[in-house]
C-alpha positions as CSV (number, residue, x, y, z in Angstrom):
1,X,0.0,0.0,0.0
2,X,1.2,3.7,-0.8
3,X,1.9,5.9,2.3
4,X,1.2,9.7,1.6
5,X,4.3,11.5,3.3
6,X,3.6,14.3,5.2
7,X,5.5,18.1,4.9
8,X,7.4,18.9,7.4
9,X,5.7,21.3,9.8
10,X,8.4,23.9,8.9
11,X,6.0,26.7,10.9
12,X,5.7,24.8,14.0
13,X,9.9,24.4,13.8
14,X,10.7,28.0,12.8
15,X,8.0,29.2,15.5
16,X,10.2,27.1,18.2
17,X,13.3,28.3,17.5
18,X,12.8,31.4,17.3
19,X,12.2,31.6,20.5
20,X,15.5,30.9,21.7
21,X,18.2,31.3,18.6
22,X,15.9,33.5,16.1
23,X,18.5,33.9,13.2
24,X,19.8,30.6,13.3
25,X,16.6,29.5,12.8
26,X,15.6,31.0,10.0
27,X,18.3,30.2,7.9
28,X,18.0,25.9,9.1
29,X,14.3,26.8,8.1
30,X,15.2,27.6,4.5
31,X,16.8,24.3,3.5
32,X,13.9,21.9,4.3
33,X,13.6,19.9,1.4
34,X,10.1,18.7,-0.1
35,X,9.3,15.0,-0.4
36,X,9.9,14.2,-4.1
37,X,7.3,14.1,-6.4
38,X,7.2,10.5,-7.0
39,X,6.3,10.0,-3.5
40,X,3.6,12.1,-3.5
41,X,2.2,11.2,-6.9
42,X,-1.3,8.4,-5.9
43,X,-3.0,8.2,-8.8
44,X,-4.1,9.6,-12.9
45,X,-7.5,10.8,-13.2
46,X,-9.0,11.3,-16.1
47,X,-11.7,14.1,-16.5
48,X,-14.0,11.7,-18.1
49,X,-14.0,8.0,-17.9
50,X,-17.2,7.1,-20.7
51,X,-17.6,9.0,-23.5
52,X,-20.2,8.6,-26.1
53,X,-19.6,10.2,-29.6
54,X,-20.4,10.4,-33.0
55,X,-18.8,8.8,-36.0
56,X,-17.1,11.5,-38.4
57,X,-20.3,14.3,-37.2
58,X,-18.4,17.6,-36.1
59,X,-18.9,18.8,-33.7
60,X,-20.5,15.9,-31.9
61,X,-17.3,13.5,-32.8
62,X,-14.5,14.8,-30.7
63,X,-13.6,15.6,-27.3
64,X,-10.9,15.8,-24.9
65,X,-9.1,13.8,-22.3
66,X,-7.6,15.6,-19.6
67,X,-4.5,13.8,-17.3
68,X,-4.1,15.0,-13.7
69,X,-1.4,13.5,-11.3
70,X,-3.3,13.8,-7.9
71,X,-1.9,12.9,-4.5
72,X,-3.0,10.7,-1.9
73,X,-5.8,13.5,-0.3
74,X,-6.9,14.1,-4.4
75,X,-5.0,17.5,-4.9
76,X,-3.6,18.1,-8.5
77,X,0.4,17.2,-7.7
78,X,2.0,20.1,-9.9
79,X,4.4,18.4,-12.4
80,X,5.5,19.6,-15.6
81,X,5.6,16.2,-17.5
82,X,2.8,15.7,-20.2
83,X,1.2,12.4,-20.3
84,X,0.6,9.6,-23.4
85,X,-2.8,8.9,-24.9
86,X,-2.6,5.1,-26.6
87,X,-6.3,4.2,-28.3
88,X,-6.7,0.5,-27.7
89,X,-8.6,0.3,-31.8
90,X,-7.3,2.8,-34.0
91,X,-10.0,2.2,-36.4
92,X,-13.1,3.3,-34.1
93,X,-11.1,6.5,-32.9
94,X,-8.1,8.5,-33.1
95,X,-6.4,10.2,-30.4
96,X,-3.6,12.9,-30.5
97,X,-0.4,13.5,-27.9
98,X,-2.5,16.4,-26.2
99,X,-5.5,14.1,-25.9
100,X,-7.9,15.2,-28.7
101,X,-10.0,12.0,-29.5
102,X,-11.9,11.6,-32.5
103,X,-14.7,9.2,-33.3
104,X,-14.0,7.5,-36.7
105,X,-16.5,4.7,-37.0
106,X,-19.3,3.1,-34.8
107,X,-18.0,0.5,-32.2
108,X,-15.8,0.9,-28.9
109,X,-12.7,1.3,-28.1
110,X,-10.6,2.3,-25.1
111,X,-8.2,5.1,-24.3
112,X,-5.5,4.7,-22.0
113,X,-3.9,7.1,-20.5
114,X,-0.2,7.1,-18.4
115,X,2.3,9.3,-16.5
116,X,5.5,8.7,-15.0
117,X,6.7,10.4,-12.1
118,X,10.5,9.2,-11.1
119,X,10.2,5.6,-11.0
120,X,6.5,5.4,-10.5
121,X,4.0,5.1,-13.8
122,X,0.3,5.3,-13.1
123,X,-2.3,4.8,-15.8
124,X,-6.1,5.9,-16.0
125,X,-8.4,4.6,-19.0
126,X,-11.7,6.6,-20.6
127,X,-14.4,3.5,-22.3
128,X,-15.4,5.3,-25.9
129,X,-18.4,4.1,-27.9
130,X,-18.7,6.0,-31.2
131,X,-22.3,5.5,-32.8
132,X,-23.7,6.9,-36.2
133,X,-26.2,9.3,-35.6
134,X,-28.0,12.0,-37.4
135,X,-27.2,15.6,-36.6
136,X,-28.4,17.4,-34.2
137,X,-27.2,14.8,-31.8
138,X,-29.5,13.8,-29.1
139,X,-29.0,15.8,-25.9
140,X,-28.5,14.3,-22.5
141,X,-30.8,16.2,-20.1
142,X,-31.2,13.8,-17.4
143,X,-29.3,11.1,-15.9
144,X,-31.3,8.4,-13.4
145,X,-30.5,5.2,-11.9
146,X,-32.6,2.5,-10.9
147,X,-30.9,-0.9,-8.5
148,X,-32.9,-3.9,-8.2
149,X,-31.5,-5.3,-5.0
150,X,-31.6,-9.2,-3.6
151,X,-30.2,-11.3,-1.1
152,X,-26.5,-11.1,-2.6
153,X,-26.5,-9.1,-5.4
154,X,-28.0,-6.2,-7.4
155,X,-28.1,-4.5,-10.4
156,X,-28.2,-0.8,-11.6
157,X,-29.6,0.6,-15.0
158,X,-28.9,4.2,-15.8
159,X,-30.8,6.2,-17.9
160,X,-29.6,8.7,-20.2
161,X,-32.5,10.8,-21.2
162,X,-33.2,13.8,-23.4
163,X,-35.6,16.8,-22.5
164,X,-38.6,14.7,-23.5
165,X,-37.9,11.7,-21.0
166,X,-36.9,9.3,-23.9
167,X,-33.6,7.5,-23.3
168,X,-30.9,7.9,-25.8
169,X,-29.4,4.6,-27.3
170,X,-26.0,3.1,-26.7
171,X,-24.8,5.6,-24.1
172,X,-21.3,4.1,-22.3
173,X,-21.4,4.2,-18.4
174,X,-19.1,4.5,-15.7
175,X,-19.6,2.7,-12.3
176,X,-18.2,3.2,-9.4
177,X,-18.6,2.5,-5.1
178,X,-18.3,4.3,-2.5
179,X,-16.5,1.7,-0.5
180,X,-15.8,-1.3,-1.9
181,X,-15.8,-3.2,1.0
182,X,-19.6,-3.1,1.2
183,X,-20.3,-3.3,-2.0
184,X,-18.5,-3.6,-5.3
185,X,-19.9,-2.8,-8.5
186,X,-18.5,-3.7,-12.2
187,X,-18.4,-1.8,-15.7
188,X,-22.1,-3.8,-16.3
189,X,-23.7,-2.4,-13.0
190,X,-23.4,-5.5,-11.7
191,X,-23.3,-5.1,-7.7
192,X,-22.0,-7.7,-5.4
193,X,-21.9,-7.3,-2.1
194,X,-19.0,-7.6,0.8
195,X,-20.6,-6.7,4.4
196,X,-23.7,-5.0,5.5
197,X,-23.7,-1.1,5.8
198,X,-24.3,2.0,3.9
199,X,-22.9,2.8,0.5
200,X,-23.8,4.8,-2.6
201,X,-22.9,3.7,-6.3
202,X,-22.1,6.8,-8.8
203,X,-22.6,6.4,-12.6
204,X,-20.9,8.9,-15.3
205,X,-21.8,9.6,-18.5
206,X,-20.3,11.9,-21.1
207,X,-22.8,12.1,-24.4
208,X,-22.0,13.7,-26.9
209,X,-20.3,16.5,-25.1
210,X,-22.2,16.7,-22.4
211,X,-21.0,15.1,-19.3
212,X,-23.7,14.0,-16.1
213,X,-22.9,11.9,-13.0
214,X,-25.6,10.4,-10.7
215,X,-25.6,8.5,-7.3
216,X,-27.6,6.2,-5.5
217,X,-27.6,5.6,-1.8
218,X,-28.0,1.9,-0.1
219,X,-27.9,0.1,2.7
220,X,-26.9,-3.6,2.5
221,X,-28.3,-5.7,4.6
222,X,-27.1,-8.7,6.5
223,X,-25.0,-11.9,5.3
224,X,-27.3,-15.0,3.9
225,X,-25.0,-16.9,5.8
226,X,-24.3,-15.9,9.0
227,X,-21.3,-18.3,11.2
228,X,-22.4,-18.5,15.4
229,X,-19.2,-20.0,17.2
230,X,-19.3,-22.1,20.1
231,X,-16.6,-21.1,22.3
232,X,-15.1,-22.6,25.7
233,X,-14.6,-20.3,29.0
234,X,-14.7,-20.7,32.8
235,X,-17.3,-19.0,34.8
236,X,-15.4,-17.0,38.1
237,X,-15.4,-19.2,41.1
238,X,-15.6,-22.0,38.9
239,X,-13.5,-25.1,38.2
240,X,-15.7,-26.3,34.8
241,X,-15.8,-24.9,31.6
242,X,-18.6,-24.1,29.8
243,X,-19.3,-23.5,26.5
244,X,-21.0,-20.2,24.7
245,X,-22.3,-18.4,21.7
246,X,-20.1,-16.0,20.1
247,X,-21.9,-13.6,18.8
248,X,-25.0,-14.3,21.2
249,X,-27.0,-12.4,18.5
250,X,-27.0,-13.0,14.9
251,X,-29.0,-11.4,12.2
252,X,-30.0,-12.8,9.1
253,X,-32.3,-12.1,6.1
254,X,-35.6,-14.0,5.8
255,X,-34.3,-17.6,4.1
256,X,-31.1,-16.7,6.0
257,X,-28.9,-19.6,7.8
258,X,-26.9,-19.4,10.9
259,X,-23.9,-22.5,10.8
260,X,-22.7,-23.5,14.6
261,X,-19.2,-24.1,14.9
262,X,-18.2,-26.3,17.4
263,X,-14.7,-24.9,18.9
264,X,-14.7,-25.5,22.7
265,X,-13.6,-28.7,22.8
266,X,-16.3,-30.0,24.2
267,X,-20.1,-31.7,23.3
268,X,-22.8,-28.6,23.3
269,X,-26.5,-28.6,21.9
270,X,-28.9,-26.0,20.7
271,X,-32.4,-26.1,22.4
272,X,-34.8,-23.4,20.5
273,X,-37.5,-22.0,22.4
274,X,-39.8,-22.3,19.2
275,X,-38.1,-25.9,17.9
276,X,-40.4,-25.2,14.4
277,X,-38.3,-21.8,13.3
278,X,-35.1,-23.9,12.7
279,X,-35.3,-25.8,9.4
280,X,-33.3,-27.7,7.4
281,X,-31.8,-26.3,4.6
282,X,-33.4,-26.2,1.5
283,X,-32.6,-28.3,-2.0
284,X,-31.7,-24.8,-3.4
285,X,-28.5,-24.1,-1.3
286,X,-27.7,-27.9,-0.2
287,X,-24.9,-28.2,-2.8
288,X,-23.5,-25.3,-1.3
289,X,-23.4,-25.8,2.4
290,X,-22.0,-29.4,1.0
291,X,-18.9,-27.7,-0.3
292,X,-18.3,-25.2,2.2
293,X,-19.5,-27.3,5.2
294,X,-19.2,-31.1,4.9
295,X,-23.8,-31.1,5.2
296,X,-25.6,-34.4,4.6
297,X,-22.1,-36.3,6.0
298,X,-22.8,-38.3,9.3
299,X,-20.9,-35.9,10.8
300,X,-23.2,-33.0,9.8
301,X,-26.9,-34.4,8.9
302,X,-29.5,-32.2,7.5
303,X,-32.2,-32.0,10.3
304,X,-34.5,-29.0,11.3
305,X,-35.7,-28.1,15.1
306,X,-33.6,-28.2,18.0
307,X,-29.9,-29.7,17.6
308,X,-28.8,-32.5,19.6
309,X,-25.3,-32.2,21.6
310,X,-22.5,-32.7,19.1
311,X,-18.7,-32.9,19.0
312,X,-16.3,-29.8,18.5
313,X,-14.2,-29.3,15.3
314,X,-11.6,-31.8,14.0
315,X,-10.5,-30.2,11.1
316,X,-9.1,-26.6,10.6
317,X,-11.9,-26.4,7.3
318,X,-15.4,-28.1,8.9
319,X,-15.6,-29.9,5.3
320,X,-16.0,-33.2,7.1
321,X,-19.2,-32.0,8.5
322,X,-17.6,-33.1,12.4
323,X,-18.3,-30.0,15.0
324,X,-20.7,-28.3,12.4
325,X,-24.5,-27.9,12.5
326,X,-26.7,-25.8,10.0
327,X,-30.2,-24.5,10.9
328,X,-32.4,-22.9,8.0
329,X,-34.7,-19.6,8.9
330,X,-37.4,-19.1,6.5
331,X,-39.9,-17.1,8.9
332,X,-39.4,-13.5,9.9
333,X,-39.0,-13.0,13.9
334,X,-36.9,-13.2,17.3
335,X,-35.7,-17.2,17.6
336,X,-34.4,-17.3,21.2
337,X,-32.7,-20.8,21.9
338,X,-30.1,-21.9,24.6
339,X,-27.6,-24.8,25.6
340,X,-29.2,-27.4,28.1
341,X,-26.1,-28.6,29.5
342,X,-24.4,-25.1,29.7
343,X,-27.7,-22.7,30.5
344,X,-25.5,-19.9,27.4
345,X,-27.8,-18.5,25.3
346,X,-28.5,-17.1,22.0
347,X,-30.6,-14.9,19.6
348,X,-31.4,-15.4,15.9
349,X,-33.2,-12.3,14.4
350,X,-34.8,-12.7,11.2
351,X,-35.5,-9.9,9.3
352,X,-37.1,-8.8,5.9
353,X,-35.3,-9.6,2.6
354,X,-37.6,-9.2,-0.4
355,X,-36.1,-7.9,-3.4
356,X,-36.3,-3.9,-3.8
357,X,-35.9,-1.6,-6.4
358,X,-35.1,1.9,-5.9
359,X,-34.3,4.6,-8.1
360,X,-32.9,8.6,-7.3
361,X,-36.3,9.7,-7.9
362,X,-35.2,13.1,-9.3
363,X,-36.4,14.9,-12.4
364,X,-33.0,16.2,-13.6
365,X,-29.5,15.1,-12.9
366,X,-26.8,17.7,-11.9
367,X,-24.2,18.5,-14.9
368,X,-21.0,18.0,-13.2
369,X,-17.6,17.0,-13.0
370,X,-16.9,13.4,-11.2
371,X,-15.3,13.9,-8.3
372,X,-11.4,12.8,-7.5
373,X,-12.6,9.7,-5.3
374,X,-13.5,7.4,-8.4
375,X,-10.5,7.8,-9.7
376,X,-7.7,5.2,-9.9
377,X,-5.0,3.5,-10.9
């Protein structure tokens, strides 16, 4: 990982000393060096990253790319170096060394774009589809996206539309997440997601000169799958261990499953207090929890209601099934349940999981220009 360097605090230094030796000072002051640029240079942003234009149909065929070394906080790095424009088809587009592309003939191509700083080279690429269109070209009022969202995955479909609310053909789009660790999404608006919280996907569009973003706030909700492990401690003023839940509450989507893992070395159970909540897992994700978790083995049977006491792990993976036990929830709700040889307890909350769609619900979509924190190398 890049480390940004920081300046040195040549105030706070000069402020210090002269306090005590106030012309020495000055003069040490004058010879702090800056970090070289190569160490401060984090990434190539491009001012636009898809571009829509027309084949050979001035004005509407041409545009231009833009280079920027930024730093690590997104601040243009000042370097007078020019960067290279290299067109990945040379028979859709045409680019020149000061980044003027040119649409030749319908079909897509990419342009890619690189710098180097000292030893370090950082690249940045713009998507180009050039179409054949019929002058005046269609103009790109409004920009609107729409996610359909499931239990692990979504989609989002932008919209490009004109004044009149119809949506222009064959526009190229540019995706990107506000943190990837909740959720990524790819170049087809394809969203997968990574752990439940708050994110919001962007989309970028530059149509025939004109250049919209849009964003779209979600939450992701919990895991499918969530893993409750059974861990060993000794209670205070007490000689026998006794095994607990760890998390003691788990939350889950409606069709969710919660897998006990046995680690604390000793035989525990699972008594629900409503025995009927737990199910056995479904056809649908059997093959699944066979890979991952050794299910239907004799060391992991598939069987609803309350789990009998079992033996702890003996394998680092669980695929043998031994010190494993899967429980299926298809009902929203609280499922209390507890261990009868222990007395630990537990919580399974169930909550809603139907698909949704959502969309930004506004009219118009801002004209403006992407911001630094999509960009990257």
């Amino acid at each position: 990982m890049r480390v940004s360097v920081r300046t040195p605090r040549v105030g706070a230094l000069a402020v210090g000393c002269a306090w005590a030796f106030a012309s020495a000072c000055g003069s040490n002051a004058s010879h702090v060096t800056a970090p070289p640029p190569d160490t401060q240079y984090w990434q190539l942003g491009l001012n636009h990253h898809a571009i829509t234009l027309a084949a050979a149909t001035a004005p509407y065929d041409t545009i231009t790319l833009v280079a920027t070394p930024l730093t690590a906080t997104g601040s243009v790095l000042q370097w007078s170096g020019a960067p290279s424009f290299v067109v990945t088809d040379s028979t859709v587009l045409s680019v020149t060394a000061a980044g003027v592309i040119t649409g030749i003939q319908p079909g897509e191509a990419g342009v890619v774009s690189s710098l180097t700083i000292g030893n370090l080279t950082l690249t940045d690429t713009a998507a180009v589809w050039v179409n054949t269109i019929t002058p005046p070209a269609p103009v790109c009022a409004s920009l609107i996206m729409q996610g359909t969202f499931g239990l692990v995955s979504g989609l989002i479909t932008p919209n490009c539309l004109d004044a009149s609310g119809n949506a222009i053909p064959n526009v190229a789009m540019y995706y990107w997440s506000s943190d990837s660790t909740v959720a990524t999404i790819d170049q087809f608006g394809d969203v997968n997601y990574g752990k439940p919280g708050p994110v919001t996907f962007h989309v970028e569009a530059t149509v025939y000169g004109i250049t919209m973003t849009d964003s779209l706030p979600y939450t992701v909700g919990p895991s499918l799958v969530a893993a409750e492990a059974i861990l060993s401690r000794t209670p205070t003023n007490s000689t026998s261990p006794e095994s607990y839940f760890s998390p003691q509450t788990v939350t889950i989507p409606q069709g969710g499953m919660v897998v006990w893992l046995n680690t604390s070395g000793q035989m525990v159970d699972v008594v629900f207090d409503d025995s009927a909540a737990a199910q056995a897992v479904p056809p649908q994700w059997d093959p699944f929890m066979e890979i991952l978790y050794g299910l239907d083995t004799p060391g992991n049977p598939n069987l609803s209601g309350n789990i009998a006491a079992f033996a702890p792990l003996d394998s680092t993976s669980a695929r043998d099934g031994v010190g494993v036990r899967i429980r299926y929830f298809p009902q929203l709700g609280t499922v209390n349940y507890h261990s009868a040889l222990y007395g630990t307890t537990g919580t399974v909350v169930v909550v809603d999981s139907e698909p949704s769609s959502v969309t930004t619900g506004r009219a118009l979509a801002r004209r403006a220009t992407p911001p630094h924190a999509h960009w990257r190398h």
